[in-house]
NULO-552227 format. One record per residue (C-alpha): residue in one letter; x, y, z. Coordinates in Angstrom, 3 decimals. Example, Ala and Ser with C-alpha at 12.3 -4.5 7.8 and 13.67 -1.06 7.14 Angstrom:
residuo/c1/c2/c3
a/12.300/-4.500/7.800
s/13.670/-1.060/7.140
// end
This chain:
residuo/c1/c2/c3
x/222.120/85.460/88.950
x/225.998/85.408/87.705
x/228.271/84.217/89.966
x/231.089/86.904/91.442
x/233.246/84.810/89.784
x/231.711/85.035/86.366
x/231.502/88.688/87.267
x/234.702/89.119/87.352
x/235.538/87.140/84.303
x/233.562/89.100/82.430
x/234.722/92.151/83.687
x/238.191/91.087/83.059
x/238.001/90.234/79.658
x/236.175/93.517/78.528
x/238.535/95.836/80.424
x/242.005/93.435/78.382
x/240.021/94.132/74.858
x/239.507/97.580/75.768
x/243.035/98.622/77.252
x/244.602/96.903/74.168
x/242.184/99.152/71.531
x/243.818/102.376/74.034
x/247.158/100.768/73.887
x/246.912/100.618/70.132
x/245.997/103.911/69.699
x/248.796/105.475/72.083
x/251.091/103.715/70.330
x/249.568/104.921/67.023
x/250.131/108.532/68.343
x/253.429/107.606/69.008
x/253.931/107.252/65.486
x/254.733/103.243/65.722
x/252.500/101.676/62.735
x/250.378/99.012/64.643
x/246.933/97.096/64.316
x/245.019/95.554/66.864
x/245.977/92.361/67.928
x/244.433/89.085/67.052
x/242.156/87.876/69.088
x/241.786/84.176/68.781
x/238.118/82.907/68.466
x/237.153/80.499/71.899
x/236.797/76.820/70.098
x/233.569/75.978/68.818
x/232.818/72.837/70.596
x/232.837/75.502/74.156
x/229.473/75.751/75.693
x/227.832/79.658/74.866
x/226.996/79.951/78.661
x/230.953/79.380/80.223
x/231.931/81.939/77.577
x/232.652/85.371/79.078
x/229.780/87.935/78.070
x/232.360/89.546/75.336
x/232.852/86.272/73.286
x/228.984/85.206/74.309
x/227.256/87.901/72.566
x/229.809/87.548/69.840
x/229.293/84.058/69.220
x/225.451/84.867/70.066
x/224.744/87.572/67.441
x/227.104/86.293/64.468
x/229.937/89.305/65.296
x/233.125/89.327/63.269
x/236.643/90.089/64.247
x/236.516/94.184/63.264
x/232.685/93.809/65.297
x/234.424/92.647/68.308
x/237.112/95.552/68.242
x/234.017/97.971/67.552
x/233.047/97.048/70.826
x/236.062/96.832/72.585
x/236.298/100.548/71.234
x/233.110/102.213/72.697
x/233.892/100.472/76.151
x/237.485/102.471/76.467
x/235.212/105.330/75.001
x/233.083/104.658/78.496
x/235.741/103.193/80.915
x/238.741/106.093/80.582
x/237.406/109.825/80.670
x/240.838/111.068/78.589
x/240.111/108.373/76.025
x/237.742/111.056/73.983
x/241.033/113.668/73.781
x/243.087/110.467/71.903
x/240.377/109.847/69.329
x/240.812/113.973/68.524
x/244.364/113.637/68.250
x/244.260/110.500/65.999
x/241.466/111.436/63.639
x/242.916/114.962/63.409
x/240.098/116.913/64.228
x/239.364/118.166/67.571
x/235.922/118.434/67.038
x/235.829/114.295/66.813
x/236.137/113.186/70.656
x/234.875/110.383/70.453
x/234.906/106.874/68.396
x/233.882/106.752/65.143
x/233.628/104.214/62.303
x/236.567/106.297/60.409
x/238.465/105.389/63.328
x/237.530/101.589/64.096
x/238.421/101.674/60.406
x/242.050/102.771/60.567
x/242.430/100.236/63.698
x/241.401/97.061/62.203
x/242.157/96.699/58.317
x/240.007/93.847/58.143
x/237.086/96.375/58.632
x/235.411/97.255/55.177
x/232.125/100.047/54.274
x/229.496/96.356/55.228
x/229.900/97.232/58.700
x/228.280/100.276/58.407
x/225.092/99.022/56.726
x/221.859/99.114/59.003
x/221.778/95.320/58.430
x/224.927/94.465/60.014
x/225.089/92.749/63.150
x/226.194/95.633/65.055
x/223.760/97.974/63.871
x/220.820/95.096/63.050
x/220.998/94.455/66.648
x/221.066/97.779/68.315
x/224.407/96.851/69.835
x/225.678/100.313/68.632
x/224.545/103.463/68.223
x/225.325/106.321/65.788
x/224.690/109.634/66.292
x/221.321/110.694/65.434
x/221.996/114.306/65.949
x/224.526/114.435/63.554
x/224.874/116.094/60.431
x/228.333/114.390/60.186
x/229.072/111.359/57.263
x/227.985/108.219/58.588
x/231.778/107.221/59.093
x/232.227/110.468/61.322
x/229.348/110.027/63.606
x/229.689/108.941/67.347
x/229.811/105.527/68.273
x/227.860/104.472/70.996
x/227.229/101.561/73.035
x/223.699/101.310/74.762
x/223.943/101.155/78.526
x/222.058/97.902/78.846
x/224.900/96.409/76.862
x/227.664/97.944/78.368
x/226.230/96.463/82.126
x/226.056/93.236/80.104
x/229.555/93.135/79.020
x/230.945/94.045/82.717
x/229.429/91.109/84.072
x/226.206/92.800/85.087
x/222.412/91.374/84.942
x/221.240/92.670/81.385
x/218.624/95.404/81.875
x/217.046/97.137/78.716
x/215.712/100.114/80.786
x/213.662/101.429/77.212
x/211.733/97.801/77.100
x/211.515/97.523/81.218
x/209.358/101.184/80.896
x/206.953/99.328/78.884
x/206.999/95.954/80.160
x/205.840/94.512/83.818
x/208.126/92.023/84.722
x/206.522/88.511/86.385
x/209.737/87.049/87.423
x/208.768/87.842/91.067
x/204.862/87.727/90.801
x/203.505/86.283/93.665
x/202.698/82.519/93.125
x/199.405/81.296/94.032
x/197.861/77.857/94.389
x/196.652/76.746/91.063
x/194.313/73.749/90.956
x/194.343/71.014/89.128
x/192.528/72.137/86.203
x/194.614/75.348/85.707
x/197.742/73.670/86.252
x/197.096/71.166/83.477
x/196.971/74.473/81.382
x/200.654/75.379/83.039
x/201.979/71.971/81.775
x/200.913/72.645/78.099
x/201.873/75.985/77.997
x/205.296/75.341/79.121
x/205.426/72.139/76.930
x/205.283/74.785/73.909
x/206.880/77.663/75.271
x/210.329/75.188/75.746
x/209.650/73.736/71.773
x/208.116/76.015/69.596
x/208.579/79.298/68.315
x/205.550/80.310/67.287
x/202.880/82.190/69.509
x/200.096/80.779/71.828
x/196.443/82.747/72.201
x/196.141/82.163/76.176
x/192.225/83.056/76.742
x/189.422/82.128/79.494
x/189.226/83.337/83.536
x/190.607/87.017/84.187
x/193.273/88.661/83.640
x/195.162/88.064/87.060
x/194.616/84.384/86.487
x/195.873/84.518/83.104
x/199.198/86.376/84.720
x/199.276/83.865/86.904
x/199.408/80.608/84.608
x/202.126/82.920/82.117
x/204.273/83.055/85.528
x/204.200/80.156/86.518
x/204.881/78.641/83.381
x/207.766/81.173/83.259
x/209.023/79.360/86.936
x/209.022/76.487/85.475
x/211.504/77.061/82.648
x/213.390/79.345/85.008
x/213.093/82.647/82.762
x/212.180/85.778/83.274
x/208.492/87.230/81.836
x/207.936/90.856/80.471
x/204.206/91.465/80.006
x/203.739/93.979/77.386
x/200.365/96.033/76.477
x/199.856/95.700/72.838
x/198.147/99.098/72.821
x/201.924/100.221/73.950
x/203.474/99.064/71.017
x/204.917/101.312/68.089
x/202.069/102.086/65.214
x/204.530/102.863/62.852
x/205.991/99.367/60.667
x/209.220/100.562/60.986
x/209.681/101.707/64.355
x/207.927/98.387/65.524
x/210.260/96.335/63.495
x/213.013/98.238/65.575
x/211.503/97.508/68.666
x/211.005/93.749/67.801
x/214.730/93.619/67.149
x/215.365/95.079/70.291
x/213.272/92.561/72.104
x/215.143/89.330/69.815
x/218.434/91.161/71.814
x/216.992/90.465/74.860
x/215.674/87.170/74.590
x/218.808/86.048/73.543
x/220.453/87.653/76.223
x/217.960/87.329/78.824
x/216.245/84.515/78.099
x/213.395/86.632/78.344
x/209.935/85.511/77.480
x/207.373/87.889/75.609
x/203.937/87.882/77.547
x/201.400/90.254/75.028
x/198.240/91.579/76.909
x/195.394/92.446/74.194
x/192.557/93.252/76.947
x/192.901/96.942/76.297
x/192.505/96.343/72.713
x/188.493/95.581/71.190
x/188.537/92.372/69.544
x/187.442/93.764/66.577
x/190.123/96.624/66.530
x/192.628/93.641/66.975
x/193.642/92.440/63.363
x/193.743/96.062/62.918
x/196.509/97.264/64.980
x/198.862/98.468/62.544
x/201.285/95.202/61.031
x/200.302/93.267/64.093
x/199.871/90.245/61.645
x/203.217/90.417/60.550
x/204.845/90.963/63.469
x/203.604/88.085/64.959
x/204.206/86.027/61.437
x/208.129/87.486/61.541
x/208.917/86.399/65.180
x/211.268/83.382/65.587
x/211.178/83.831/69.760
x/207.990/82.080/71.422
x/205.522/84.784/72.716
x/202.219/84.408/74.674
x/199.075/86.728/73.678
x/196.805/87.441/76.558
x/193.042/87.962/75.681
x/189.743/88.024/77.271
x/188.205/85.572/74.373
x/189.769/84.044/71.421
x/189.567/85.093/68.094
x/191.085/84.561/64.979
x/194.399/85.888/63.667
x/196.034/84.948/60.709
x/199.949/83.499/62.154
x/201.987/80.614/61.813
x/202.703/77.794/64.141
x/200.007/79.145/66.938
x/197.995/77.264/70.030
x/195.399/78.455/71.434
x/195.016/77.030/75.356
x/191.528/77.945/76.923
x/191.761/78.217/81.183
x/189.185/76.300/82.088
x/186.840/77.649/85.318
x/187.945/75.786/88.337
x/185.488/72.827/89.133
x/183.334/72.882/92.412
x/185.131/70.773/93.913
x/188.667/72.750/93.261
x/186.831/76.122/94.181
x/186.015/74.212/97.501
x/189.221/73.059/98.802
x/191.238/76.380/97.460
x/188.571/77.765/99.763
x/189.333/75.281/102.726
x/192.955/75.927/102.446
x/193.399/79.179/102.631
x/190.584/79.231/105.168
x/192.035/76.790/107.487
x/189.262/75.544/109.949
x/186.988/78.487/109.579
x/183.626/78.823/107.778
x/183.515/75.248/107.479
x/179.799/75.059/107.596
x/179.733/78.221/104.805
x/182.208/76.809/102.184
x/179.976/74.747/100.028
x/177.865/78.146/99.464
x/180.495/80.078/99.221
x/181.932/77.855/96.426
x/178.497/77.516/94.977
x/177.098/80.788/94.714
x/180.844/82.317/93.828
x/183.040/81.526/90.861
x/186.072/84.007/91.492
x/189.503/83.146/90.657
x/191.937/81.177/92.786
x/194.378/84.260/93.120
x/191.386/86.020/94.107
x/190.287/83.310/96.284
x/193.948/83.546/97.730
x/194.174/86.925/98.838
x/190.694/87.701/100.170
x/191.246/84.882/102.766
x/195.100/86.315/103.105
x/193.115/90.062/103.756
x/190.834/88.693/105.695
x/192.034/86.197/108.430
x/192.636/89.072/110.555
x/189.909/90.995/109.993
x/187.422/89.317/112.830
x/186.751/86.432/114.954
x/183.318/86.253/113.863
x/182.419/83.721/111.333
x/179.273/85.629/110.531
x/181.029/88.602/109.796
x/183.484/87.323/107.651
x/181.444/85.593/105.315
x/179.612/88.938/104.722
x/183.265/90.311/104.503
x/184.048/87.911/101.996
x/181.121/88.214/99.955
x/180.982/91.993/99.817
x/184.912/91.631/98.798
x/184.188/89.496/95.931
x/180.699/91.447/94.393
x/183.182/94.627/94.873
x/185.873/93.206/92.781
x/183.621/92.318/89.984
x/181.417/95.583/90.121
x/183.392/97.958/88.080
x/183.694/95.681/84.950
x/179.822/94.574/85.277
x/179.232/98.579/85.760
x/180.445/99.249/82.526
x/177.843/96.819/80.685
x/174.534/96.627/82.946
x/173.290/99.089/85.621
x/173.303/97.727/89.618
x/169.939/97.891/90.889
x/169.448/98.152/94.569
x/166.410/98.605/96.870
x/165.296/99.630/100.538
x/162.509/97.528/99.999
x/161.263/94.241/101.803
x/158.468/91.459/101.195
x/156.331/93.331/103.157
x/156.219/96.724/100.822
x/155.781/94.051/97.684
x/151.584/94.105/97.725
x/150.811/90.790/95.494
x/148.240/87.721/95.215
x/150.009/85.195/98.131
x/150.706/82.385/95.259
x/152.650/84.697/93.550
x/154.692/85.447/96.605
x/155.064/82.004/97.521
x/156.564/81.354/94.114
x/159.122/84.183/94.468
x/159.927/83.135/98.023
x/160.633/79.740/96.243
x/162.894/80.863/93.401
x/165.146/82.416/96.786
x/164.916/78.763/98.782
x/166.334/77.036/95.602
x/168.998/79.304/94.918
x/169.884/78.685/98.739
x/169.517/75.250/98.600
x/170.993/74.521/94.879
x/174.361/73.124/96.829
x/172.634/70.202/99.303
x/170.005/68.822/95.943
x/172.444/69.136/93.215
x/175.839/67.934/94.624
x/175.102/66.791/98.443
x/172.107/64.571/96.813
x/173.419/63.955/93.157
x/170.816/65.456/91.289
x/173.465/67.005/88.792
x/173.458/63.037/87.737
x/170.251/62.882/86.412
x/169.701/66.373/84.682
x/172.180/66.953/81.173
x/171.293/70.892/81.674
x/172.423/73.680/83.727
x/172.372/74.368/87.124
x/171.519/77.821/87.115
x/167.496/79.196/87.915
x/165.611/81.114/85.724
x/162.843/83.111/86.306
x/160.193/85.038/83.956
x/158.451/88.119/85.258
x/155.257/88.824/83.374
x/152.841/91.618/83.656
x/152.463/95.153/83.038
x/154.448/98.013/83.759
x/154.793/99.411/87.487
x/152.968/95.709/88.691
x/156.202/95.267/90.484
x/158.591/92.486/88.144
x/162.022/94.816/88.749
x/160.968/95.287/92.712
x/160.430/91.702/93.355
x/163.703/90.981/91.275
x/165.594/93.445/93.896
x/164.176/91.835/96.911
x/165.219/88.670/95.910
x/169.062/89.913/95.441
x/168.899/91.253/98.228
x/167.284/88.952/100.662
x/170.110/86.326/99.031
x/172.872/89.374/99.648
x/173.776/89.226/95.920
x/174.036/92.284/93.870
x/171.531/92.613/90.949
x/172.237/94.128/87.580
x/169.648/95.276/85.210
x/171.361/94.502/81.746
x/171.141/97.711/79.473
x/170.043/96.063/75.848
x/171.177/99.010/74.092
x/174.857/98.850/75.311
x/174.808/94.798/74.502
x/172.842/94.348/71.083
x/176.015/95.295/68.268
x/175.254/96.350/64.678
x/178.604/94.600/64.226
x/178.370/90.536/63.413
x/178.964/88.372/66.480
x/179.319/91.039/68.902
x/175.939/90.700/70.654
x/177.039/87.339/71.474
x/180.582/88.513/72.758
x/178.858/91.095/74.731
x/176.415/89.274/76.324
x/179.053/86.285/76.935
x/181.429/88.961/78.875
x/177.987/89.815/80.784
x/177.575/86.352/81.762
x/181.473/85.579/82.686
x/181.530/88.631/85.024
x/178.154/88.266/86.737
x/179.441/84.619/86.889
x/181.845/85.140/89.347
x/180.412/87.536/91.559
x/177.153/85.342/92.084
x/175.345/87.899/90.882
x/171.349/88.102/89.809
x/171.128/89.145/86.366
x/167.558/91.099/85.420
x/166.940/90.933/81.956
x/164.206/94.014/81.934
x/161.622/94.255/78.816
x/163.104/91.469/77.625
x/160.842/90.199/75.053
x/162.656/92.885/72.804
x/165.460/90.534/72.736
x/163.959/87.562/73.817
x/160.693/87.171/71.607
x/159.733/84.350/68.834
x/162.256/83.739/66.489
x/161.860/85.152/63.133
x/161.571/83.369/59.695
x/165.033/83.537/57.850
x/163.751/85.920/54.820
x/167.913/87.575/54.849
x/170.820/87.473/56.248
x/170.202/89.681/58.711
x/167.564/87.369/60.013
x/169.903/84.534/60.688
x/171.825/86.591/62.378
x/169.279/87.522/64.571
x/168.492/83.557/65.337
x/171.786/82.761/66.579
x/171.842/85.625/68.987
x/168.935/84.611/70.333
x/169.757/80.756/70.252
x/173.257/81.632/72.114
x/170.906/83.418/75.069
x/169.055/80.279/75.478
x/171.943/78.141/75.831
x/173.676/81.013/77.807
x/170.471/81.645/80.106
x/170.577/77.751/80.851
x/173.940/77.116/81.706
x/174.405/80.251/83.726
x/174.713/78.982/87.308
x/173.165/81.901/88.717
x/169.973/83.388/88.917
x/168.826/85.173/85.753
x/165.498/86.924/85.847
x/163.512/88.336/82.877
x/160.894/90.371/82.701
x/158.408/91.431/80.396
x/155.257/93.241/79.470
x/153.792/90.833/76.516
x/154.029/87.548/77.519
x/152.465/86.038/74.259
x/155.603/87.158/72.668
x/158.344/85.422/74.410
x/159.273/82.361/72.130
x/157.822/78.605/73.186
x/161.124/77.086/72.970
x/162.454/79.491/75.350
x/159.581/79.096/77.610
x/160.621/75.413/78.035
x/163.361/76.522/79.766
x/162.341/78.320/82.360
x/162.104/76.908/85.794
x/159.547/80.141/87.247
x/157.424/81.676/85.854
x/155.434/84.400/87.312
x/152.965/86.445/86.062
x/152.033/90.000/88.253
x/148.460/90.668/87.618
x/146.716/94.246/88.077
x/146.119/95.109/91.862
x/143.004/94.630/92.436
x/140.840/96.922/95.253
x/142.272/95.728/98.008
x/145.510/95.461/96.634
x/145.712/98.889/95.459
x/144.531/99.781/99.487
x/147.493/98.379/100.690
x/149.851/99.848/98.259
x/148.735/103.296/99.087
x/149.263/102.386/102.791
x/152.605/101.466/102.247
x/153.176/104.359/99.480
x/154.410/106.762/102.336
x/157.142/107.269/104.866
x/156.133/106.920/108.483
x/157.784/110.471/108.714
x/156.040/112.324/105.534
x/153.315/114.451/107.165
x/149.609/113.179/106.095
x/146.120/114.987/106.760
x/142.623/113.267/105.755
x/143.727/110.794/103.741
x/140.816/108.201/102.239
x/142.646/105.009/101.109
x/139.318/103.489/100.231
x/138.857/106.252/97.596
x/142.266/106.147/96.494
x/142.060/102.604/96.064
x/139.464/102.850/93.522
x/142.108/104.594/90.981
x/143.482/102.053/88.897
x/146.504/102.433/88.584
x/149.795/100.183/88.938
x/151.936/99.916/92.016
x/154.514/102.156/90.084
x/151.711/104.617/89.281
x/150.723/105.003/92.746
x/154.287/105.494/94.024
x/155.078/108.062/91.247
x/151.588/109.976/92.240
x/152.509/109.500/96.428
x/155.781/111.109/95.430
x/154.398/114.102/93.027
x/151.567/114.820/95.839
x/154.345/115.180/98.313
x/156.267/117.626/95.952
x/152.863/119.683/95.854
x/152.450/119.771/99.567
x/156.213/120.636/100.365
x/155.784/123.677/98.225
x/152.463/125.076/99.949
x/154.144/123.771/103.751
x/151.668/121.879/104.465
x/150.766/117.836/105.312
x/149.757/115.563/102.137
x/145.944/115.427/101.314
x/143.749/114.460/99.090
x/143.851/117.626/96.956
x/147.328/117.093/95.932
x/147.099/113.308/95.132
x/143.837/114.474/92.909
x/146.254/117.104/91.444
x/149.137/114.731/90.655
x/146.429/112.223/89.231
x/144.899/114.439/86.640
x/148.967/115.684/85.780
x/149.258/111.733/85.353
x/145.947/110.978/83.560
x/147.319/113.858/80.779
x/150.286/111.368/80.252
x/149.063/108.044/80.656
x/145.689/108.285/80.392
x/144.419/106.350/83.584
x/140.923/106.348/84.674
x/139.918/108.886/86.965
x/136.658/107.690/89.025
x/134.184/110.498/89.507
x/134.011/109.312/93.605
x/137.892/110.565/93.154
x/136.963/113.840/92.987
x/134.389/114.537/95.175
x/134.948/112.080/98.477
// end
């Protein structure tokens, strides 16, 4: 902020140049032959900054003598309201109330036809303004001096109200506690920001966290940020190289650095935003480029800086800190099963100190806070699966129970064996659990994978193959790699459904499309592995899922066929205490073979039946639904079924 003294310097200055362009043309009027004084130049060896803002951006932008009255000019234009009636009356036309090249011109003879080329400093810079309205000769249009420059030149904070409409400003963005690892990345990126002036590709976290590290490295060098959406820039070559011109004017003046956010723009769309290459390969200003991954672009003199995920060990004590004393005993799994950001870290505790007394209830606050945060991104890729169900509704062999029941104790227990007990010393691989669900359809895999979520209170997401596998090169991996990052942070169980589609043997490279196909499927094995959540496949052929995959699974679990008594139990549980049921013989119906899914599917079509006739579920409208099914499916229909 300027000083009031520097204020009024300013101020002082501009107001003398302008009263002696007035005085000049009074006396002009008067018919005394006169010229504009002589200014003399402040000596070079003066520092820029204790210049007043009239000789600064002069000396700043390469401005001439006749430059320096042309601005002097269009501030009497804006300070004295009769000033327009004494341009009429010298130019001899009454139409011309206002300043005009013609008339800087016949002020300053040191003025020549250069200073009204496009390329001249005045002009180049956007310092001036002619006219676009007018039909008039370029010497007889209006002179005009943009706002933002007239503030500047009174002393004022410079403002450029067209670039502040597009940009967010992060001189005043809340600063949060960075950890170690993240403020490593600060260091570096402020190292180039205050030596370079090329551009640096600042990738990794989210997008609040990479605000956050731009900020602070913007503190640190004590300028101001504007964060600009790429999508917001001009298409059009020229109107961009306009704009660019407009933002050198305010770096220079403001000291203003350029923060560009690409996450609204598809990485593959990127190198085709229109001249994007060369604007970035005709900048001489330092700029950052925000992205959700890093990719290539063709540009001078560029860094790319990758913001590392905050360690366990960080994630814990931002947790402690902004906690204080509370949750102690719930930290370590809230650190483990959670990889959020530290801003967001920050102001869910900030939110939430208040919220209750109850340590119980604000962990669940806290963890319902964080899965919400990361739900409408992970929405957009997979589909949230959620379930009423408990163990008791899933009907399965007891050792396959026991094994699911397992894959939930290690998930809980990952914290005390890996870090409390050292384990992560003695294993090179990830920390995350996988689990394989084998069997046929409707044997329950995507039940038990919803029980498990939510007896862990984790959100589960069924990923969507179709919106993840890309025709385009490298975007499978991209897409699946954002799935990953997301579900990452929110702790959340990821269910790979039919995924032997994706997930089977590895083909024999016979073209290219084949390799291709390899190192998408290679890039899920090292992904599944290093995942530090819980990722769950399931699928119906088990012989195809590839060996080397295999290897990596900690659970596997294969659903078998209900058998008899299995299939009694499911049909037990298959309706509502409150659905109306007459004469029901679960022996017999046990004896259809069918799948858990089948049975719910014919439970719910019988009850359809009997709703329409007003009257309780029986056997006749589960025989019904059962031939309707066997039409479809073709399942065996016993001949007892029919006549019991």
């Amino acid at each position: 902020m300027k000083s009031e003294a520097a204020r009024k310097r300013d101020r002082d200055t501009l107001i003398e140049a302008a009263r002696s362009v007035r005085q000049t043309i009074l006396k002009r009027l008067e018919g005394e032959t006169v010229h504009l004084p002589k200014v003399s130049a402040p000596p070079v060896s003066e520092e820029t900054e204790s210049l007043p803002a009239l000789e600064r951006i002069c000396r700043t932008f390469g401005l001439g003598r006749f430059d320096r009255d042309v601005l002097a000019l269009c501030a009497a234009d804006a300070l004295w309201p009769d000033f327009g009636n004494h341009c009429a009356r010298l130019q001899h036309n009454t139409k011309l109330t206002y300043p005009t090249f013609s008339l800087a011109l016949a002020l300053q003879p040191l003025g020549n036809w250069s200073n009204l080329l496009p390329e001249s400093p005045l002009r180049y810079w956007q310092l001036i303004e002619l006219d676009a309205r007018s039909h008039d000769p370029v010497s007889l249009r209006r002179l005009m001096m943009p706002e933002c420059i007239l503030n500047y030149l009174m002393g004022e904070n410079y403002h450029d109200v067209r670039l502040d409409r597009q940009a967010e400003r992060l001189t005043a963005f809340p600063e949060t506690l960075l950890p170690p690892s993240h403020d490593v990345v600060v260091t570096q990126l402020t190292r180039f920001l205050d030596s370079s002036t090329g551009f640096v590709r600042l990738y990794g976290s989210d997008r609040l966290t990479q605000r956050e590290i731009a900020a602070a490295a913007c503190r640190r060098l004590e300028r101001p940020g504007k964060l600009i959406s790429i999508a917001a820039l001009p298409k059009d070559p020229v109107a961009l190289s306009k704009w660019y011109r407009r933002w050198q004017r305010e770096e220079r003046l403001n000291g203003s650095l350029l923060l560009l956010d690409t996450h609204d723009v598809v990485s593959r769309e990127l190198p085709n935003v229109p001249d994007l290459v060369f604007f970035l390969s005709q900048r001489d200003t330092p700029a950052v480029l925000l992205s959700d991954r890093d990719f290539n672009l063709a540009s001078p003199e560029t860094r790319t800086l990758e913001i590392p995920e905050p360690t366990l060990q960080e994630r814990q004590q931002l947790w402690q800190i902004h906690l204080g004393d509370r949750l102690l005993d719930r930290i370590d799994t809230l650190a483990t099963q959670f990889h959020p950001s530290p801003s967001t870290i920050q102001h869910l505790c900030r939110d939430s100190l208040g919220f209750t007394q109850d340590d119980a209830e604000l962990e669940h606050y806290l963890r319902g806070e964080i899965q919400k945060k990361s739900r409408p991104p992970l929405d957009a890729l997979a589909e949230r699966a959620e379930t009423s169900l408990t163990w008791e509704d899933l009907v399965l062999p007891e050792i396959q129970l026991k094994t699911l029941r397992n894959i939930v104790d290690y998930v809980r227990q990952r914290w005390k064996v890996y870090h409390q007990w050292q384990f992560e010393k003695r294993s090179n691989r990830g920390q995350g659990i996988t689990a394989l669900f084998s069997g046929q359809s409707g044997t329950g895999k995507t039940t038990a994978a919803e029980i498990i979520a939510k007896e862990l209170h984790l959100d589960c997401y069924r990923i969507d193959l179709s919106r993840t596998i890309s025709k385009y090169i490298g975007e499978t991996e991209k897409n699946l790699a954002e799935v990953f990052d997301i579900a990452q942070r929110a702790g959340a169980v990821l269910l790979f459904d039919e995924a032997d589609a994706l997930f089977g043997k590895r083909s024999e490279v016979k073209e290219a499309k084949d390799r291709y196909a390899n190192q998408e499927i290679s890039y899920l094995l090292q992904r599944m592995e290093t995942y530090p959540g819980l990722a769950i496949l399931t699928t119906n052929l088990y012989s195809s899922i590839d060996s080397a995959f295999e290897r990596r699974l900690k659970f596997i679990v294969r659903f078998p066929f209900p058998a008899l008594s299995e299939r009694k139990r499911i049909w037990q549980r298959a309706f509502p205490s409150e659905a109306p049921t007459q004469g029901l013989n679960y022996q017999t119906l046990a004896e259809l073979s069918a799948t858990g899914g089948v049975i719910a599917n014919l439970a719910l079509d019988a009850a359809f039946r009997a709703a329409v006739e007003g009257i309780p579920i029986q056997m006749q409208h589960i025989r019904e639904a059962a031939i309707e099914e066997h039409r479809k499916s073709k399942i065996d229909l016993p001949d007892r079924f029919f006549y019991d």
